[in-house]
N, CA, C and O atoms as a CHARMM CRD file, in Angstrom:
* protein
*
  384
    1    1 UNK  N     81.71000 144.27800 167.58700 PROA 1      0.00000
    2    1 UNK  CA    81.69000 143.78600 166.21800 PROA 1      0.00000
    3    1 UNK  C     82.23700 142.35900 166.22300 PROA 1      0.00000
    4    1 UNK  O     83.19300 141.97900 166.89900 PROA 1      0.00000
    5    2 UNK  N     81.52100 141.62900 165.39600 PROA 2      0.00000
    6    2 UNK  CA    82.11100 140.14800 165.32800 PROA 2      0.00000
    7    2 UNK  C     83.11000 140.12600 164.58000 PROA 2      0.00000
    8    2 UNK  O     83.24200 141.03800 163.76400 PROA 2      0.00000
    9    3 UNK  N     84.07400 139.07900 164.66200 PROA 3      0.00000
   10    3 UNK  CA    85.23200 139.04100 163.23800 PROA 3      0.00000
   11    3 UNK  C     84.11100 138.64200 161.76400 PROA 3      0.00000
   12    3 UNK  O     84.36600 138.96400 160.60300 PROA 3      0.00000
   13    4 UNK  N     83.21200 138.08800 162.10100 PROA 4      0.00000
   14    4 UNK  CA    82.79400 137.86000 160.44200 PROA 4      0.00000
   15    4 UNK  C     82.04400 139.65100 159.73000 PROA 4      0.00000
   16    4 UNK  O     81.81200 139.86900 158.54100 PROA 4      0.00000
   17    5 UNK  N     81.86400 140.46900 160.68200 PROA 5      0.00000
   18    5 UNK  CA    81.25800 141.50900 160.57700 PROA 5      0.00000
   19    5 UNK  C     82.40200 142.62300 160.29000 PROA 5      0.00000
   20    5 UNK  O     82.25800 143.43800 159.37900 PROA 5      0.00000
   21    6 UNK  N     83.40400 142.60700 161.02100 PROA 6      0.00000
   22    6 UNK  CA    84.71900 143.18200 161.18400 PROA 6      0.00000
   23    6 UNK  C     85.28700 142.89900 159.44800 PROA 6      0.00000
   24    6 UNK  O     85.52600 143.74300 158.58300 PROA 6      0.00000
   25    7 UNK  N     85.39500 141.08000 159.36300 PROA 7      0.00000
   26    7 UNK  CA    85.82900 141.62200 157.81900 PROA 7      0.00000
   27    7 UNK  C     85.11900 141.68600 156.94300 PROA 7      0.00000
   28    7 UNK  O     85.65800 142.27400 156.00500 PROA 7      0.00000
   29    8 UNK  N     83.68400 141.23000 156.64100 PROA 8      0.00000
   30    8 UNK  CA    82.75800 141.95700 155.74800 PROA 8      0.00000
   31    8 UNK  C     82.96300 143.37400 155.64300 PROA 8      0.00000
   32    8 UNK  O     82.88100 143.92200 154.54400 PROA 8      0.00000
   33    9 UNK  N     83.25900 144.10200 156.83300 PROA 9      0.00000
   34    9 UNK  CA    83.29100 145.81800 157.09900 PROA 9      0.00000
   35    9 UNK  C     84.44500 146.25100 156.14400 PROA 9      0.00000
   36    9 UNK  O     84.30500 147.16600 155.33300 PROA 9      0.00000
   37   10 UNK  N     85.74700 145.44100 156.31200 PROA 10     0.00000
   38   10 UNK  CA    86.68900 145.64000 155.66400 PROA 10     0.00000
   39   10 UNK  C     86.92000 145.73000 154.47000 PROA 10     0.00000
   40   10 UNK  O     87.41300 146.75500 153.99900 PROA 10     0.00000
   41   11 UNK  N     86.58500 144.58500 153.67700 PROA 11     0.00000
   42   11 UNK  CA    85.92100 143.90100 152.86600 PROA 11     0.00000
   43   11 UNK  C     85.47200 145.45000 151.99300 PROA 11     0.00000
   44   11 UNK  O     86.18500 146.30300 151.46600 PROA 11     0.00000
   45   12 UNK  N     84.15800 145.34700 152.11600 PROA 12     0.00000
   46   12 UNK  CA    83.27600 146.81200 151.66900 PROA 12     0.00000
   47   12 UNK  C     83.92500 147.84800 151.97700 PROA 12     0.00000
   48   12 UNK  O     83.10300 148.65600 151.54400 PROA 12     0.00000
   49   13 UNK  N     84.96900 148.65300 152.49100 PROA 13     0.00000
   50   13 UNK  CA    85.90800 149.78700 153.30800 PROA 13     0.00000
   51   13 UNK  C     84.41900 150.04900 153.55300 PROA 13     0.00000
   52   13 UNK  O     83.70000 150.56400 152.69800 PROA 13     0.00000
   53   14 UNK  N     83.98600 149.66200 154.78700 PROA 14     0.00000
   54   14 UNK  CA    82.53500 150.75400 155.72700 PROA 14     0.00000
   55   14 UNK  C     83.63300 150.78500 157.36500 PROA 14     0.00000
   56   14 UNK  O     83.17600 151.45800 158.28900 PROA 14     0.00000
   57   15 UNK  N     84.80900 150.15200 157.56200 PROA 15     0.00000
   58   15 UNK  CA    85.88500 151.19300 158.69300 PROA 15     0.00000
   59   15 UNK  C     84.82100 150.29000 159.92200 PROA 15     0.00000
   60   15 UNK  O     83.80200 150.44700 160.59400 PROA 15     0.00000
   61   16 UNK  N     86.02500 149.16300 159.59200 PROA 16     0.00000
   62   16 UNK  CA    85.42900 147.96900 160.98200 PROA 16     0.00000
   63   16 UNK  C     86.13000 148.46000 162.23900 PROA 16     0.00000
   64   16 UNK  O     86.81900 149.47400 162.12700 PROA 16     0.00000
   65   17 UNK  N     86.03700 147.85800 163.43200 PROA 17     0.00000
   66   17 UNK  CA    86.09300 148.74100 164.75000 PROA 17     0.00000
   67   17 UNK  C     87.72200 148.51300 164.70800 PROA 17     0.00000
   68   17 UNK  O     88.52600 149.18400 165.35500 PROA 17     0.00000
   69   18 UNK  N     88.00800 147.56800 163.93100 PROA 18     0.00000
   70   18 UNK  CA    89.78300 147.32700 163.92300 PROA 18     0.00000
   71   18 UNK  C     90.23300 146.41200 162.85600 PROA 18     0.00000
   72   18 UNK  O     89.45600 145.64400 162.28800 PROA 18     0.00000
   73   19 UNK  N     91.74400 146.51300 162.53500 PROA 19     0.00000
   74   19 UNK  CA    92.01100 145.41800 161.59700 PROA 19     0.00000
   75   19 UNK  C     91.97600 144.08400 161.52000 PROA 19     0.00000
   76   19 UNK  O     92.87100 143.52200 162.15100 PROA 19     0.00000
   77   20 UNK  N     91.05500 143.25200 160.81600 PROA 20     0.00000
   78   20 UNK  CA    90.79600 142.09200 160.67200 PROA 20     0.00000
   79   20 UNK  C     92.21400 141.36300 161.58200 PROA 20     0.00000
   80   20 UNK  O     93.19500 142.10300 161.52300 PROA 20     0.00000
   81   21 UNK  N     92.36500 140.51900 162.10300 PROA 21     0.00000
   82   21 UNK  CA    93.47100 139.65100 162.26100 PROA 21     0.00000
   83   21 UNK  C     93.56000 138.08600 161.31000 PROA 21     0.00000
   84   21 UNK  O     92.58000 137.37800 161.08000 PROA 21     0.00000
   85   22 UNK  N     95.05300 137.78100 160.83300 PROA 22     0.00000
   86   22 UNK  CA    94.80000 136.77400 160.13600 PROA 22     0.00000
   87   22 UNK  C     96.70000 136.24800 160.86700 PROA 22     0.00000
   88   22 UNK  O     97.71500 136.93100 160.72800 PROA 22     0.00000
   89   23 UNK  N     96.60600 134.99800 161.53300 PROA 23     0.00000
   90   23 UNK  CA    97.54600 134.60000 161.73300 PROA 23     0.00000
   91   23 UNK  C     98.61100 134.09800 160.81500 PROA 23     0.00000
   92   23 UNK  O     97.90000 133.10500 160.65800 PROA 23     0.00000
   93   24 UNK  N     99.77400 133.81800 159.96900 PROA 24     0.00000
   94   24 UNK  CA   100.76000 132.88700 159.46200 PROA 24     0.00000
   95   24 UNK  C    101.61800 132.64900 160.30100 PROA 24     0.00000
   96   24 UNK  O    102.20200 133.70400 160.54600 PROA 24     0.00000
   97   25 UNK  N    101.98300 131.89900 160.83200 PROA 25     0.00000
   98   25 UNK  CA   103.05400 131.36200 162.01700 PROA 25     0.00000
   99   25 UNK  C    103.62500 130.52800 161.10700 PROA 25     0.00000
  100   25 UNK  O    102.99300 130.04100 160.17000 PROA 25     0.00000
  101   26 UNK  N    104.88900 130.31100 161.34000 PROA 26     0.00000
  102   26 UNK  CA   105.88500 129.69900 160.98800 PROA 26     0.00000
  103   26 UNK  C    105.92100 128.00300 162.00300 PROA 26     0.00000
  104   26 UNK  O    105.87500 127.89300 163.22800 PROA 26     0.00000
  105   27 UNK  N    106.02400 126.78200 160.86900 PROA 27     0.00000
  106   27 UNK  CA   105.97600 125.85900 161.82100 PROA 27     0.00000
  107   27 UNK  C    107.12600 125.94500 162.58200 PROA 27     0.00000
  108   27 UNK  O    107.09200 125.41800 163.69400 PROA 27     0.00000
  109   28 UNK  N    108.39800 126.63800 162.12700 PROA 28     0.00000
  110   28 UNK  CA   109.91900 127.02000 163.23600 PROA 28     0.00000
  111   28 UNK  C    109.18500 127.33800 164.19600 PROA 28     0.00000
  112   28 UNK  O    108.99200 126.48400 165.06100 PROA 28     0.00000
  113   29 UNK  N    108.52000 128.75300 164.33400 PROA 29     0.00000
  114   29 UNK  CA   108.51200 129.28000 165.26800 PROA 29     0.00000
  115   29 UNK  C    107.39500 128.47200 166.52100 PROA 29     0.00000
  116   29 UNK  O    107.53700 128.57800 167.73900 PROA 29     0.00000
  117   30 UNK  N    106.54900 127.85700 165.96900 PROA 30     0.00000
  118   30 UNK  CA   105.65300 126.97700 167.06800 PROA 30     0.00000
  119   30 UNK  C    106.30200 125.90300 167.49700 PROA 30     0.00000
  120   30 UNK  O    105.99200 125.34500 168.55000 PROA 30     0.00000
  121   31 UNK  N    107.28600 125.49300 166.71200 PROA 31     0.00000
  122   31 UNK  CA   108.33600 123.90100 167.30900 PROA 31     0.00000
  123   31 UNK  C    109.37100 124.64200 168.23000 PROA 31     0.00000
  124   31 UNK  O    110.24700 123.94300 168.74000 PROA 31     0.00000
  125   32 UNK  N    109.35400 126.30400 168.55400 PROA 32     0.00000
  126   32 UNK  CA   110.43600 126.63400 169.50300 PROA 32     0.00000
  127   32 UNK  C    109.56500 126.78000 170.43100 PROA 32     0.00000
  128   32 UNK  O    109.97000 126.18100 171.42700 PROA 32     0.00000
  129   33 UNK  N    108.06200 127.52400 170.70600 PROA 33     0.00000
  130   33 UNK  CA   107.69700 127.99200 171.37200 PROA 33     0.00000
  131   33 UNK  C    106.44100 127.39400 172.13400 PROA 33     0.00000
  132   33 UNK  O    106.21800 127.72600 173.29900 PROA 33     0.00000
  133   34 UNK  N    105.64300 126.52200 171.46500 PROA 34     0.00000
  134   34 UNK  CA   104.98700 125.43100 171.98500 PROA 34     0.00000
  135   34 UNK  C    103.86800 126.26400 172.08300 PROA 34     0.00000
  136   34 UNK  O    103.60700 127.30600 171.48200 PROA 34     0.00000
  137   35 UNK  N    103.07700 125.47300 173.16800 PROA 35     0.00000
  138   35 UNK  CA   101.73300 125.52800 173.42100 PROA 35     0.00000
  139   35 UNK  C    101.81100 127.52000 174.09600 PROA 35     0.00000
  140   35 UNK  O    100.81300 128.18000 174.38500 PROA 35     0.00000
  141   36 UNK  N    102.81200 127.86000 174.14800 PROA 36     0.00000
  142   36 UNK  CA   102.69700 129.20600 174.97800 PROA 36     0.00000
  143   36 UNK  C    102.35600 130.50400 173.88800 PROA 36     0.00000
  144   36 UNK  O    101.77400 131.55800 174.14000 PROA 36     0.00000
  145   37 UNK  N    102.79400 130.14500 172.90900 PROA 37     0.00000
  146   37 UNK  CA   102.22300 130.57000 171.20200 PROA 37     0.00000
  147   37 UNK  C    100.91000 130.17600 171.10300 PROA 37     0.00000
  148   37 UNK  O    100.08000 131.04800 171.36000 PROA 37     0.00000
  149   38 UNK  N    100.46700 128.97000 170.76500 PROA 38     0.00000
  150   38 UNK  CA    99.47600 128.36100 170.81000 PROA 38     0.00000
  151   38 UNK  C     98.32600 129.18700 171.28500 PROA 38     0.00000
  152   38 UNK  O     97.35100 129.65100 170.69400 PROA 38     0.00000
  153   39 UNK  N     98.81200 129.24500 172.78700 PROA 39     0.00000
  154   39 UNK  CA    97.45400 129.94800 173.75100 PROA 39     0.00000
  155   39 UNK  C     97.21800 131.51400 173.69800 PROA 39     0.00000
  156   39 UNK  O     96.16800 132.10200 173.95500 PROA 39     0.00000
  157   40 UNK  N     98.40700 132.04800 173.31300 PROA 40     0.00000
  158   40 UNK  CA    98.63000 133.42000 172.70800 PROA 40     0.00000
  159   40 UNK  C     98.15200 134.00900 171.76000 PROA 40     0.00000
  160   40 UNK  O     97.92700 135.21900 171.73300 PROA 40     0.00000
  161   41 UNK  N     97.85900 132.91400 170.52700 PROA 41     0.00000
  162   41 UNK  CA    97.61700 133.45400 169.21300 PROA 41     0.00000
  163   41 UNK  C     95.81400 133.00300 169.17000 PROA 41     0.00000
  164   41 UNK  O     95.03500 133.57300 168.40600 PROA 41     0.00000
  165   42 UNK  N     95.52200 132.24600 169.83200 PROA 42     0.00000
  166   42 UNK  CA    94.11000 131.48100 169.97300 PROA 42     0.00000
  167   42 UNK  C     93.29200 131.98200 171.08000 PROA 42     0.00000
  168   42 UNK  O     92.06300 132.04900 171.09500 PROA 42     0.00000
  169   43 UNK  N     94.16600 132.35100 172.07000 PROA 43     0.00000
  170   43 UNK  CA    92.92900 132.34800 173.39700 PROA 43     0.00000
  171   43 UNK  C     93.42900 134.56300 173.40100 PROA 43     0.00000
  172   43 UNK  O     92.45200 135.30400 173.29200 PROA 43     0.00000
  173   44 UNK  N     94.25800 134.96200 173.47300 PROA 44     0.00000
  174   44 UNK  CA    94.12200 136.50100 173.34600 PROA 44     0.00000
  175   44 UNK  C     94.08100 136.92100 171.92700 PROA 44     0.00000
  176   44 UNK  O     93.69300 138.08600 171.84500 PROA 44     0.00000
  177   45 UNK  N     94.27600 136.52200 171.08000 PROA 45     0.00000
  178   45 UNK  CA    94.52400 137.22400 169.87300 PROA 45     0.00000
  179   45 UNK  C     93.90200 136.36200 168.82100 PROA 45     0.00000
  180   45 UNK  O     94.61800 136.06300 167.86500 PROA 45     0.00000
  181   46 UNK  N     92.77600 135.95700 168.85600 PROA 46     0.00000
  182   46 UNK  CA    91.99800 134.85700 167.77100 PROA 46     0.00000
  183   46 UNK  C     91.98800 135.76800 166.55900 PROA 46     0.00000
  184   46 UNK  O     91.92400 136.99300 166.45000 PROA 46     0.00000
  185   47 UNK  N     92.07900 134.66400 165.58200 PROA 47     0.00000
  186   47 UNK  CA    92.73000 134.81700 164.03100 PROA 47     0.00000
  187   47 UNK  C     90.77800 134.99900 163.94600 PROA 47     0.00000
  188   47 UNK  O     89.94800 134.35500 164.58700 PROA 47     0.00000
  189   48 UNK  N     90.47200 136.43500 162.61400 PROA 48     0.00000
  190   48 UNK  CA    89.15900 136.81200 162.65800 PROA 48     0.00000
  191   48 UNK  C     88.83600 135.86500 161.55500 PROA 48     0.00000
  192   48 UNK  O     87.62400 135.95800 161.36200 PROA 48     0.00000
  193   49 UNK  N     89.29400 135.11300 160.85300 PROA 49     0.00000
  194   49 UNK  CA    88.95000 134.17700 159.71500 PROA 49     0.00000
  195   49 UNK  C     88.93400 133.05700 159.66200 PROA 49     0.00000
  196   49 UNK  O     89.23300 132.32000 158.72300 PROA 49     0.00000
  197   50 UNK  N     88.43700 132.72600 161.08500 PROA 50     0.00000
  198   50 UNK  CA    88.29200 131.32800 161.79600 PROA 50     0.00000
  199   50 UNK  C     89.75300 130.62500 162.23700 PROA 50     0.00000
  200   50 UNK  O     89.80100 129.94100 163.26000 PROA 50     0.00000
  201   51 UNK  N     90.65000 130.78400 161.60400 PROA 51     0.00000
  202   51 UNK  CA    92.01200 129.72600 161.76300 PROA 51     0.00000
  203   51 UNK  C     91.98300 129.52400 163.10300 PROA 51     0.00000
  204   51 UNK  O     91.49900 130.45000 163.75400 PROA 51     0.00000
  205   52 UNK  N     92.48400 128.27400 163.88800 PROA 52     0.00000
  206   52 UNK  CA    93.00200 127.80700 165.03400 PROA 52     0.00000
  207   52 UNK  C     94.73100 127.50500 164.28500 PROA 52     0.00000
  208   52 UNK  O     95.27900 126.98900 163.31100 PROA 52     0.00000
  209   53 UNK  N     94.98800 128.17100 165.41700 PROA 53     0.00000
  210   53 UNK  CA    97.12400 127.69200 165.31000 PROA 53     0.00000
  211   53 UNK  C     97.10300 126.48400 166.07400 PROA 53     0.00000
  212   53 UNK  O     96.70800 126.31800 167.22800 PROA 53     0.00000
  213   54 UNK  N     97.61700 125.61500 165.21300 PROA 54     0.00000
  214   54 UNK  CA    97.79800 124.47400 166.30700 PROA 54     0.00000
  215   54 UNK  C    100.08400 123.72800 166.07200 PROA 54     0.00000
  216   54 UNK  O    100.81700 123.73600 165.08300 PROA 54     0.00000
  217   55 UNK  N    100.21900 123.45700 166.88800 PROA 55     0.00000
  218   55 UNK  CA   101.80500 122.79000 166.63800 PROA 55     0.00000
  219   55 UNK  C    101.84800 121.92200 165.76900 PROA 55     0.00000
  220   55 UNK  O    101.06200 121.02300 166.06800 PROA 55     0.00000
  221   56 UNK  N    102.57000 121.65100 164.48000 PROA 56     0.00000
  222   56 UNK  CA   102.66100 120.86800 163.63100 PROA 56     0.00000
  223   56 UNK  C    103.67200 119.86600 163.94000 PROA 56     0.00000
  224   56 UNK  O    104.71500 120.24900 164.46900 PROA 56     0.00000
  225   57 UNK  N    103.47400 118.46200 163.64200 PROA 57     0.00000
  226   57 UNK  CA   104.18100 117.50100 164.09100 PROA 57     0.00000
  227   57 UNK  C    105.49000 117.83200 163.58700 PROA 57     0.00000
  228   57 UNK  O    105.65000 118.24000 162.43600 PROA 57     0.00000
  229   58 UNK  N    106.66800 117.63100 164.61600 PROA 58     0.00000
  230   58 UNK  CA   107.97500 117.62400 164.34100 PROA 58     0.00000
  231   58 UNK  C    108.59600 116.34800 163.89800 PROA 58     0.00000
  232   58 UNK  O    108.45600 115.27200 164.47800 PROA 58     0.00000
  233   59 UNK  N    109.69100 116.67200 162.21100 PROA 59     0.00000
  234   59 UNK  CA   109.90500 115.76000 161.76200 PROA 59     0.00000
  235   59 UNK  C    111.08700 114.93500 162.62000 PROA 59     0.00000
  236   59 UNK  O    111.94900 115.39400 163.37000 PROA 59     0.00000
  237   60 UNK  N    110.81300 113.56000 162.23600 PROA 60     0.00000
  238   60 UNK  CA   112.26800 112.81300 162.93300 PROA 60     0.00000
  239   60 UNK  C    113.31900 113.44300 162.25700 PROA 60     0.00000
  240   60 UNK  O    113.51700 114.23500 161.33600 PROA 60     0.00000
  241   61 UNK  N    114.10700 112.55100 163.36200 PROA 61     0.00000
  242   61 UNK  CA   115.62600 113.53400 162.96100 PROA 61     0.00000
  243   61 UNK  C    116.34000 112.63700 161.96700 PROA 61     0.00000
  244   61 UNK  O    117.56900 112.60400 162.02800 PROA 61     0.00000
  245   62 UNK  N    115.72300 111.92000 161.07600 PROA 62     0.00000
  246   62 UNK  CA   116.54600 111.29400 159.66000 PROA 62     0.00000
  247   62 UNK  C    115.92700 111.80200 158.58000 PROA 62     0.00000
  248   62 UNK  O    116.37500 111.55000 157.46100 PROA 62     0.00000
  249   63 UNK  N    114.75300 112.63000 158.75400 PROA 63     0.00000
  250   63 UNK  CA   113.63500 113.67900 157.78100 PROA 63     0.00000
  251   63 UNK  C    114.08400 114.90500 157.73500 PROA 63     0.00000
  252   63 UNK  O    113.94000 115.65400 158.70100 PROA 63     0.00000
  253   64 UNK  N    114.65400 115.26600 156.68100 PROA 64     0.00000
  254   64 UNK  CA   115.35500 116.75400 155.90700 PROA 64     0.00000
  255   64 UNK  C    113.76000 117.41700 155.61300 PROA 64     0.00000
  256   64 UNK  O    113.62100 118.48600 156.20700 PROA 64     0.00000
  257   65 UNK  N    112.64700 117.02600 154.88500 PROA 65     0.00000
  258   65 UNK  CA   111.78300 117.38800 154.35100 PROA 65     0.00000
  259   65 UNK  C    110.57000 117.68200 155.45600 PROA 65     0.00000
  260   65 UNK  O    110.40200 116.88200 156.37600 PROA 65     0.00000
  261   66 UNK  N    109.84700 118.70400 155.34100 PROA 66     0.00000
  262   66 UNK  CA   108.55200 118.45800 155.93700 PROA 66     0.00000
  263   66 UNK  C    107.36400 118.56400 154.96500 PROA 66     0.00000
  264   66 UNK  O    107.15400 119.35700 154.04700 PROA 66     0.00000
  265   67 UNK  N    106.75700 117.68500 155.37100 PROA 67     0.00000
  266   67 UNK  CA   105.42300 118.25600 154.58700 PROA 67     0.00000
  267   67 UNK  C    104.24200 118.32900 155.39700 PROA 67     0.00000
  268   67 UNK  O    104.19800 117.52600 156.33000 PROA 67     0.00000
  269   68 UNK  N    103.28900 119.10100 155.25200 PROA 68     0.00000
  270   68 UNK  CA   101.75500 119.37200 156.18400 PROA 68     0.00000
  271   68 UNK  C    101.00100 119.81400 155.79600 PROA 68     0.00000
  272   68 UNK  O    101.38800 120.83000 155.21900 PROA 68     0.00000
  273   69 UNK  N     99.82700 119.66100 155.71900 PROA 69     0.00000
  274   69 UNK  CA    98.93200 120.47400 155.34100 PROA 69     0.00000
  275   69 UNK  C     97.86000 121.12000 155.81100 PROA 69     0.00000
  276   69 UNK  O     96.87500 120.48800 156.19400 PROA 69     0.00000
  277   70 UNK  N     97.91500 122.45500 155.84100 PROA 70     0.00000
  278   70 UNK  CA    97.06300 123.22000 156.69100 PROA 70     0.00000
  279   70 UNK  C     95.56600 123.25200 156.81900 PROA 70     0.00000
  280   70 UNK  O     95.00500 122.34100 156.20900 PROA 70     0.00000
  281   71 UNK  N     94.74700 124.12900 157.50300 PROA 71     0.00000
  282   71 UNK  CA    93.34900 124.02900 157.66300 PROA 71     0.00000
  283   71 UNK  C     92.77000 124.14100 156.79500 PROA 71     0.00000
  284   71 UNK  O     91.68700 123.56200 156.70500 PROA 71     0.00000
  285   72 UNK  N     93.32700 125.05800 155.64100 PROA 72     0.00000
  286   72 UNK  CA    92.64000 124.56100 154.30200 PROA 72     0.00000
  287   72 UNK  C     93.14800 124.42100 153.40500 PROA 72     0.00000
  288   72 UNK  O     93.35100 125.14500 152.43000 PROA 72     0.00000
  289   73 UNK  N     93.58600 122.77700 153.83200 PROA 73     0.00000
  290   73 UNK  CA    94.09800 121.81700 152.67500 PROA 73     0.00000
  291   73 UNK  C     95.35300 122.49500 151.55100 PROA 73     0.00000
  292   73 UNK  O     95.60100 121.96000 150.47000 PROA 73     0.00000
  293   74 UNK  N     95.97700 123.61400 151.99600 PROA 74     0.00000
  294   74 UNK  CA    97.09300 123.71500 151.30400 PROA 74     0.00000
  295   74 UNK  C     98.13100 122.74900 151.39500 PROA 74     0.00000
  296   74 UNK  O     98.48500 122.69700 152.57300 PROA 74     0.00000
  297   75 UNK  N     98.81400 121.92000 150.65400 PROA 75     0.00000
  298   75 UNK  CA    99.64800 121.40700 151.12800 PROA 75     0.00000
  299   75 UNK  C    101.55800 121.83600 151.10800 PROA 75     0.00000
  300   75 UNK  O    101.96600 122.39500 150.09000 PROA 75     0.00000
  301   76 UNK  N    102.27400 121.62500 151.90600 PROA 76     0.00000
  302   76 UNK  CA   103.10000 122.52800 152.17300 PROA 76     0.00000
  303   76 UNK  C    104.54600 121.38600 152.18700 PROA 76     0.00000
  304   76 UNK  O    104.52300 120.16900 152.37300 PROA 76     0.00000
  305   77 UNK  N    105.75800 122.29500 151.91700 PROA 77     0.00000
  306   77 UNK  CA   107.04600 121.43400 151.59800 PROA 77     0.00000
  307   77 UNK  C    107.84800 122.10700 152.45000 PROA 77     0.00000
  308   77 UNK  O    107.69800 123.30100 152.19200 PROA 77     0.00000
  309   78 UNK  N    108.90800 121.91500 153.65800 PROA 78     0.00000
  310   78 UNK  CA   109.49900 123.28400 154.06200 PROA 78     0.00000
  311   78 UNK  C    110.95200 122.23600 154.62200 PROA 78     0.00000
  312   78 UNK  O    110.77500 121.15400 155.18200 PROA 78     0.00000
  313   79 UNK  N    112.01600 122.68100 154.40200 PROA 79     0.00000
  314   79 UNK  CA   113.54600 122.28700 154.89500 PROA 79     0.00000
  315   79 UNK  C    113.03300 122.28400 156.69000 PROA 79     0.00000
  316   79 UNK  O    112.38600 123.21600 157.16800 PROA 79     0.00000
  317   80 UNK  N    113.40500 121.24400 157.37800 PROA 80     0.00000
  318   80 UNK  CA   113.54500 120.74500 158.85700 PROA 80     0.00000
  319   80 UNK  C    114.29300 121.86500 159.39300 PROA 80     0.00000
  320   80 UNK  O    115.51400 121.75000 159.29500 PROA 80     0.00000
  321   81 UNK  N    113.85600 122.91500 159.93200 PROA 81     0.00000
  322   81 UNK  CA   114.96200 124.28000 160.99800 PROA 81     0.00000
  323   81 UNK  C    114.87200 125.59600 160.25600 PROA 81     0.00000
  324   81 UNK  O    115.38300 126.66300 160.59800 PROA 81     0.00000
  325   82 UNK  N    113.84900 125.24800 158.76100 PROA 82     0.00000
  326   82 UNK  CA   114.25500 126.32300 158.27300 PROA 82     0.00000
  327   82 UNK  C    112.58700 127.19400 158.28600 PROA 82     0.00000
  328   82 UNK  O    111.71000 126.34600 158.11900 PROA 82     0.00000
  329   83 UNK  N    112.18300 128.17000 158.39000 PROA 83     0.00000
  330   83 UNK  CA   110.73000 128.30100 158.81900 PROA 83     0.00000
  331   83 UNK  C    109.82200 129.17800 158.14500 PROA 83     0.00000
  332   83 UNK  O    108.93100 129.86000 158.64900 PROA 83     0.00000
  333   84 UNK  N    110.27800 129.04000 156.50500 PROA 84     0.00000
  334   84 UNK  CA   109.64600 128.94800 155.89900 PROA 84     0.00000
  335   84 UNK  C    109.69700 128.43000 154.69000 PROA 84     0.00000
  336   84 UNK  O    110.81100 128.50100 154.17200 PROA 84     0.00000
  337   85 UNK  N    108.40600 127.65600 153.71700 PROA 85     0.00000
  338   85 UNK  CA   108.52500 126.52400 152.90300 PROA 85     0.00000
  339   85 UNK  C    108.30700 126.66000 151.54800 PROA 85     0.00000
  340   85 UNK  O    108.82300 127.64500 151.02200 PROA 85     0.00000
  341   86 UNK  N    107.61600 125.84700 150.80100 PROA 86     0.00000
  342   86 UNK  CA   106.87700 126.42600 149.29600 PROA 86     0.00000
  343   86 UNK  C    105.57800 125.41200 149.38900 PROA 86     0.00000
  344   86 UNK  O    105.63400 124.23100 149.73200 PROA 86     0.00000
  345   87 UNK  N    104.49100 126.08400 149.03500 PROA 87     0.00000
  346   87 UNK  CA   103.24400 125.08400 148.52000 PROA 87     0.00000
  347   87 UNK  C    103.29400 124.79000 147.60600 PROA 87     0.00000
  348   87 UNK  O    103.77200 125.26900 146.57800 PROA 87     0.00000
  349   88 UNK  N    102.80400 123.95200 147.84200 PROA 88     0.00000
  350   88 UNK  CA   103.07800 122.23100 146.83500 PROA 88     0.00000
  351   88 UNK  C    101.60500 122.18500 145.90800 PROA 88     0.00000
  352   88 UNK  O    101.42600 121.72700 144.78000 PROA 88     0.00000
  353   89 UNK  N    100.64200 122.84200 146.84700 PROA 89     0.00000
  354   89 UNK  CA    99.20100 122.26000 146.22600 PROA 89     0.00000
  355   89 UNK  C     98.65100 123.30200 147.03600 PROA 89     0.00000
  356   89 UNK  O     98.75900 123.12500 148.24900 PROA 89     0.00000
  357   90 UNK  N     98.07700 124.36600 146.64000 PROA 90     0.00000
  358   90 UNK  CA    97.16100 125.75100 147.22900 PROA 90     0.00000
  359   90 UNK  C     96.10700 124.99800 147.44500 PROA 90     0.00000
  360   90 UNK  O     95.93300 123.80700 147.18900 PROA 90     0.00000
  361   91 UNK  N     94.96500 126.27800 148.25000 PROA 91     0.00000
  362   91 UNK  CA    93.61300 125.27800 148.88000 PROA 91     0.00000
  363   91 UNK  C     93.08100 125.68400 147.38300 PROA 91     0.00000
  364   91 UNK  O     92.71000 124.74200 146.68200 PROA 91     0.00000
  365   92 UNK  N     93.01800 126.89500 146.88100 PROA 92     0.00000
  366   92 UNK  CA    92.31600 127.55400 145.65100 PROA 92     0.00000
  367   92 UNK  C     93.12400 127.09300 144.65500 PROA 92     0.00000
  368   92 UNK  O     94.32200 127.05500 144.93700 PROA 92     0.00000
  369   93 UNK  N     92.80600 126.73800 143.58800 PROA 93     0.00000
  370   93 UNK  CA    93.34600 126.37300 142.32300 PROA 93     0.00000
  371   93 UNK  C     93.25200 127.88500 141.98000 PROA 93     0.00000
  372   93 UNK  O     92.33200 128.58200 142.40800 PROA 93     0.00000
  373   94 UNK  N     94.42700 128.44300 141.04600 PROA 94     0.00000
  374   94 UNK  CA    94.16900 129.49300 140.13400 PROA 94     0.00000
  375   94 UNK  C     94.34000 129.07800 138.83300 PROA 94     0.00000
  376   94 UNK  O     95.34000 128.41000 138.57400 PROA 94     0.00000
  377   95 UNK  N     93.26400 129.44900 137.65100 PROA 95     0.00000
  378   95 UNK  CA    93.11900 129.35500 136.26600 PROA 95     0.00000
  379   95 UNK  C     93.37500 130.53500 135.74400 PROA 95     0.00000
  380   95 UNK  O     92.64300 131.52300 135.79600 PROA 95     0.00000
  381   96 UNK  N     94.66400 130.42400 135.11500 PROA 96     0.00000
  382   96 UNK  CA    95.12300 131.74000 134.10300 PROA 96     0.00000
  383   96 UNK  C     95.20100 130.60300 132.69000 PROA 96     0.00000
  384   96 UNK  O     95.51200 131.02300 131.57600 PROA 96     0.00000
């Protein structure tokens, strides 16, 4: 089964051959662990909803703030050491 088939399957409950995978990594945890995460989460364990994990630039050390924005265009605010943040700007707008 492909991942786009896997989560269509899901998607519809028709009981895909396994659970979709969807990565969130913490930029902490890829600034401790490097490319060995990287190749872990991408080359054995690929995210089924296309994502590539890649290392997010580490801020200088006079930068309290991070900001980045992910593969789809969320943009993101997170404390320097602390590893996880708040979005600033979602990829989806929601209208209530």
């Amino acid at each position: 089964m492909t991942s786009r088939e896997r989560v269509i399957a899901a998607i519809e409950f028709k009981g895909p051959d396994r659970v979709p995978i969807h990565h969130a990594v913490f930029p902490g945890a890829l600034w401790r662990h490097g490319q060995k995460l990287v190749e872990l989460l991408n080359e054995h364990y690929p995210d089924d909803f296309g994502s590539r994990i890649s290392i997010p630039p580490e801020p200088k050390s006079d930068e309290l703030l991070v900001r980045y924005t992910d593969e789809w265009g969320s943009e993101c605010v997170l404390i320097y050491g602390f590893t996880t943040g708040e979005v600033k700007k979602h990829a989806i707008e929601v209208l209530f």
